[in-house]
Structures are given as structure tokens and as C-alpha cells.
C-alpha positions as CSV (number, residue, x, y, z in Angstrom):
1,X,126.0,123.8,106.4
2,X,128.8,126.0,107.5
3,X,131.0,123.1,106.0
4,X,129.2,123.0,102.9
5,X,129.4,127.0,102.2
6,X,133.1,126.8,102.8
7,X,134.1,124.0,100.1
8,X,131.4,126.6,97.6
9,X,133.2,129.3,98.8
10,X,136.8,127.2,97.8
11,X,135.6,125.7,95.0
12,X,134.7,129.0,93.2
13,X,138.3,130.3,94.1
14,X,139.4,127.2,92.3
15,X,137.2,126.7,89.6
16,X,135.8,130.5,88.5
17,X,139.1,132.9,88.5
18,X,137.8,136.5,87.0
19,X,137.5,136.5,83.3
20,X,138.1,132.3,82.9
21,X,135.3,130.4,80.7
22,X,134.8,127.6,83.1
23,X,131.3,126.2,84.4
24,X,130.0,123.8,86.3
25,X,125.9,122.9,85.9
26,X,124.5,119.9,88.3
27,X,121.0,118.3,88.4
28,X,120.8,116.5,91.2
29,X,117.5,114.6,90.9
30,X,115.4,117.0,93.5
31,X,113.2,117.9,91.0
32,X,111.7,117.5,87.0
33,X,114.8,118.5,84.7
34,X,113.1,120.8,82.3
35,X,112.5,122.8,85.9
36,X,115.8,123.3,86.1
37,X,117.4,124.4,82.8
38,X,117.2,121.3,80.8
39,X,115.0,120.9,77.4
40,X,112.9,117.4,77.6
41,X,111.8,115.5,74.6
42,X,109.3,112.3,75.1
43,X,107.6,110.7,73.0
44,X,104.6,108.5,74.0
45,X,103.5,108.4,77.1
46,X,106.6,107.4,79.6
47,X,106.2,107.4,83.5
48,X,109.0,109.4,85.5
49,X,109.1,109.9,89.5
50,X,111.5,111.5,91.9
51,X,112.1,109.0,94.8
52,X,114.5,109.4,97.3
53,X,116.7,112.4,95.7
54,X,116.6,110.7,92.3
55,X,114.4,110.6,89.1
56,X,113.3,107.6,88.0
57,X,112.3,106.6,84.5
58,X,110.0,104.2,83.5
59,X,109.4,103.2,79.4
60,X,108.5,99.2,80.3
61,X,105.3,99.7,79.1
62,X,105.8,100.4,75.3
63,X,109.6,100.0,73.5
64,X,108.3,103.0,70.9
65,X,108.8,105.5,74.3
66,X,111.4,107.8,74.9
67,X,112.1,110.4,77.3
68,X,115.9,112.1,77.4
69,X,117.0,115.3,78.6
70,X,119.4,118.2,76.7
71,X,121.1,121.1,78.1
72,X,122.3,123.7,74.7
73,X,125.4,125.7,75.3
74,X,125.5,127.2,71.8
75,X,129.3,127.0,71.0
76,X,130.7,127.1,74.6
77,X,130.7,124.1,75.2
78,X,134.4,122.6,74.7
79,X,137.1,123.6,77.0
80,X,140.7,126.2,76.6
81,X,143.8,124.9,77.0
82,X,144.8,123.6,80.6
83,X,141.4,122.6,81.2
84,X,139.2,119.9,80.9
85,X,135.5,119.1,80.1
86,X,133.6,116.6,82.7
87,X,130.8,115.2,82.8
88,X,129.3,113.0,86.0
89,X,126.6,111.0,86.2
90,X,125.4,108.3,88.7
91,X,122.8,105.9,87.7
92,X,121.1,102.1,88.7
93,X,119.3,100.1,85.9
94,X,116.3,98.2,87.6
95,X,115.2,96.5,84.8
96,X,115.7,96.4,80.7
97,X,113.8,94.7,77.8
98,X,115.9,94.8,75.2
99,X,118.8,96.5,74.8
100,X,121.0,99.7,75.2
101,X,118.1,101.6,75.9
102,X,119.3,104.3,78.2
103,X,122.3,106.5,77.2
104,X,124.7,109.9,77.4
105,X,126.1,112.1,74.8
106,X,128.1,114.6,74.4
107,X,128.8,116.6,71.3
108,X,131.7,119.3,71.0
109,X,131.4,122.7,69.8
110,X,133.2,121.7,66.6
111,X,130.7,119.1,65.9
112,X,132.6,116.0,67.5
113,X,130.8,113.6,69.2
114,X,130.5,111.0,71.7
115,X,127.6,108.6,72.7
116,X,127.2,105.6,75.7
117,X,124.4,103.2,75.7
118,X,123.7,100.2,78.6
119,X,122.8,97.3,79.2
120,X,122.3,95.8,82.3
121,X,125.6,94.8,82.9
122,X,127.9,96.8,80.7
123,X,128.4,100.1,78.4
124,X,129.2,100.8,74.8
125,X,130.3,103.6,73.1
126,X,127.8,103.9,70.5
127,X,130.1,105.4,67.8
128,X,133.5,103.2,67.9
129,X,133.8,99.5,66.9
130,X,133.5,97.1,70.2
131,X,134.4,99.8,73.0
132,X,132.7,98.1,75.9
133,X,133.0,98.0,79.9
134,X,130.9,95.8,82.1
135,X,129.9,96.8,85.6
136,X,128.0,95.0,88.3
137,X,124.1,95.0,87.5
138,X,121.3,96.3,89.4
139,X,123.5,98.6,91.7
140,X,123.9,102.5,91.5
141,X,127.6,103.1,90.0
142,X,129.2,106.2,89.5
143,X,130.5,107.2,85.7
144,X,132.6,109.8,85.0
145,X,133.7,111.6,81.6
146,X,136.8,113.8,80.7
147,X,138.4,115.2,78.2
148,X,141.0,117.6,77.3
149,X,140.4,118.2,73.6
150,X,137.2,116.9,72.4
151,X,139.1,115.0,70.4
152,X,139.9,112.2,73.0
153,X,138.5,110.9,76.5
154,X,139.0,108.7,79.2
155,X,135.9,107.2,80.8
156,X,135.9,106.4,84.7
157,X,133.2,103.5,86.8
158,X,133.4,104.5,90.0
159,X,136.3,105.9,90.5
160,X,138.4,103.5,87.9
161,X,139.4,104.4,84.1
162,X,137.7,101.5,82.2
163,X,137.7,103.2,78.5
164,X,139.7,105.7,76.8
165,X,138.3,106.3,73.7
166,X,138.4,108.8,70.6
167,X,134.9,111.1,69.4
168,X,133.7,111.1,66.0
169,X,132.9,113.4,63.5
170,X,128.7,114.2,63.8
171,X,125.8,116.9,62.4
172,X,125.3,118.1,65.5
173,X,127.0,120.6,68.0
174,X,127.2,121.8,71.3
175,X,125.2,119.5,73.3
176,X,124.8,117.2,76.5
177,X,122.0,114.9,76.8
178,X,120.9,111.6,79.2
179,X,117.9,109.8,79.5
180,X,115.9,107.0,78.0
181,X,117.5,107.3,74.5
182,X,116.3,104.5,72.5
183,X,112.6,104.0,70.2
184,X,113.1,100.1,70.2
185,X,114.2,99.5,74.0
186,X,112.3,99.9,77.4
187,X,113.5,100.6,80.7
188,X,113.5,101.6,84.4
189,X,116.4,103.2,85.3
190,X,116.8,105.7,88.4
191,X,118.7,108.8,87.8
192,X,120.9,110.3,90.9
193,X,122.7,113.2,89.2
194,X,124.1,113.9,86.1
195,X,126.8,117.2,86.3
196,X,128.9,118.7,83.8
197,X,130.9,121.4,82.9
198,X,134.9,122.5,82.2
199,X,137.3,122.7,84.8
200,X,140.7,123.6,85.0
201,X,143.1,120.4,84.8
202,X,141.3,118.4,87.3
203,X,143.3,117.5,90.5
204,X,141.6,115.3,93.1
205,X,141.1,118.2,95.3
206,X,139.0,119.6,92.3
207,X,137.3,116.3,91.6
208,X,136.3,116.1,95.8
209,X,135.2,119.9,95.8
210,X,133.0,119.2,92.9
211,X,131.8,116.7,94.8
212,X,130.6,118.2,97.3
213,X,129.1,121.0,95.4
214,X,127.0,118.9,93.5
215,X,124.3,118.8,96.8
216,X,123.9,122.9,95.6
217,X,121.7,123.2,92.4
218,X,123.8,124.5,89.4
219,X,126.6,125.1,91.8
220,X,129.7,127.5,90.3
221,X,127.3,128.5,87.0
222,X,129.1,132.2,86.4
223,X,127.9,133.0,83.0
224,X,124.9,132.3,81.0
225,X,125.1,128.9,79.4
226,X,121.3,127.3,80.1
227,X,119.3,128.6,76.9
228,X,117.5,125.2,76.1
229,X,115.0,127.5,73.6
């Protein structure tokens, strides 16, 4: 524990210096998300657990169910210069009918937008023409998003860059969102965390004190960025 408060303790003095706009916001699968700052939308009637410090969520029965999670950040969303925006997430698909039914998104402050679907075996960026990685199926891997501008990013599988990619021009704005995505699809797929925020230029001491803080709920939040109203 004492270990733990320290690497807090150092990872505020590294990512929150007084008057900077960074954030960090983590769920870490302990609980529901809407319990914890994030906005829910279902439809139907989709079956969700929390099983050994992750949520689990289960749309087999019916392909017309959803269930997704968004966190609003109302225009402060997208980082300043010399910093980056990251977003974690670490996830195992049991079992898919279908396809591309679970996904992530992100979508800048000035409207520019990102998406990733899966299958069992691989992941697509839902908004550029045959942007693909394939991973190992039916094992938890770690994913891991980043970008500078909003205009570009560079997408990580456990610990290795697989895509870099460009974002594309949407309706929407200011956004993150994860979940069971897709009317059309069903799935079980068990969530471990999903974190985000923006950082100063990440260094790996960053990325490992991150780490670590992602066991503290909404670790390094400094300002208020959770209305989901």
C-alpha cells in the first residue's frame, strides 16, 4: 500500500503540474460503470456481471441488444501542445456470432473521430479503408491508444504499435465510449479496464506510473470532466 501511495503521490507530480489541463479517469471493472461517472445506453435486455475484477458483457441471446458505455467531457477532451491523449483498455472476447460486435471510440473536441470494432481474432478501424490487426483469440490482450493531435494516432496490442492511423471528420464531439456497440452482432466479451485521459508526452516512466495507478478509481482526476447528464 505504502508502495502504491508513493507511485500516486509521483504520478501527480508528473502528470498534474498547477494550472496544466491534464486528466487521467480509470474504470477498473470493480463495479457497474454508470456507478462510476459513465452514462450507459442498452437496448433490449443484455446480461452484464462483474467476475473477478472485470465486467462482463453478455448480448448472445438476441443480435438486436446493445449495451456501451460514454464518458462526456464537453470540449475538453483533446490535448495542448507537448501532450498526448491516451486511452487503455484491456479486454478478452469469449465468444461472438457475427461480427464486429464490440467496439471503442473516440471523438475529438473538434468533431474528429475514431472507431475500433473486433472480431475474434482481429480489429478494424471502423472509419478507414482496410486498417486491420489480428491478435491471438480468446485471451485477455492489452490495447493502447495515443495521439498527439487528434488528427493522427498510433495504436498499441500489448505493448507493440500494430496501426497508425488518421481520424475522420464526424457529427459528434467530445466523447469516449466502449462496450457492446453493434444492433446486428452478439457477444460475450469480459471487460478489465478501460482508462483515458491526456498526459504530457508520454515517457515509459509515465506509461508504468499510469499503470500502477489504474488499481486507484479515477486516479489523478484534478478538475471536473465526468458530467455524463
Amino acid at each position: 500500500m505504502r508502495m502504491l501511495l508513493f507511485l500516486v503521490a509521483a504520478l501527480g507530480t508528473l502528470v498534474v503540474p498547477a494550472g496544466a489541463d491534464e486528466y487521467w479517469i480509470a474504470y477498473e471493472g470493480n463495479d457497474f460503470p454508470e456507478y462510476e461517472g459513465w452514462h450507459r445506453i442498452s437496448y433490449g435486455e443484455p446480461q452484464r456481471w462483474i467476475e473477478d475484477g472485470a465486467l462482463v458483457i453478455d448480448t448472445l441471446e438476441s443480435v438486436s441488444w446493445v449495451d456501451f458505455y460514454r464518458w462526456y467531457l464537453n470540449g475538453t477532451l483533446d490535448p495542448d501542445p507537448a501532450e498526448h491523449f491516451i486511452m487503455q483498455w484491456r479486454m478478452r472476447i469469449n465468444e461472438l456470432i457475427g461480427s464486429r460486435d464490440p467496439g471503442v471510440g473516440v471523438r475529438a473536441d473538434t468533431k474528429q473521430a475514431v472507431g475500433f470494432s473486433f472480431d475474434n481474432d482481429s480489429i478494424w478501424s471502423v472509419f478507414e479503408d482496410d486498417v486491420e490487426a489480428d491478435f491471438e483469440p480468446g485471451v485477455f490482450h492489452e490495447f493502447e491508444f495515443r495521439s498527439a493531435d487528434m488528427l493522427f494516432y498510433e495504436l498499441y496490442i500489448d505493448g507493440e504499435l500494430r496501426i497508425e492511423g488518421s481520424f475522420w471528420l464526424s457529427l459528434d464531439s467530445s466523447r469516449v465510449g466502449w462496450g457492446d456497440t453493434v444492433q446486428g452482432g452478439a457477444s460475450q466479451v469480459e471487460w478489465d479496464y478501460v482508462r483515458f485521459g491526456v498526459i504530457p508526452e508520454p515517457t515509459t516512466g509515465v506509461l508504468f506510473l499510469l499503470a500502477a495507478c489504474g488499481t486507484v478509481h479515477a486516479c489523478c482526476r484534478h478538475r471536473d470532466r465526468q458530467s455524463v447528464q
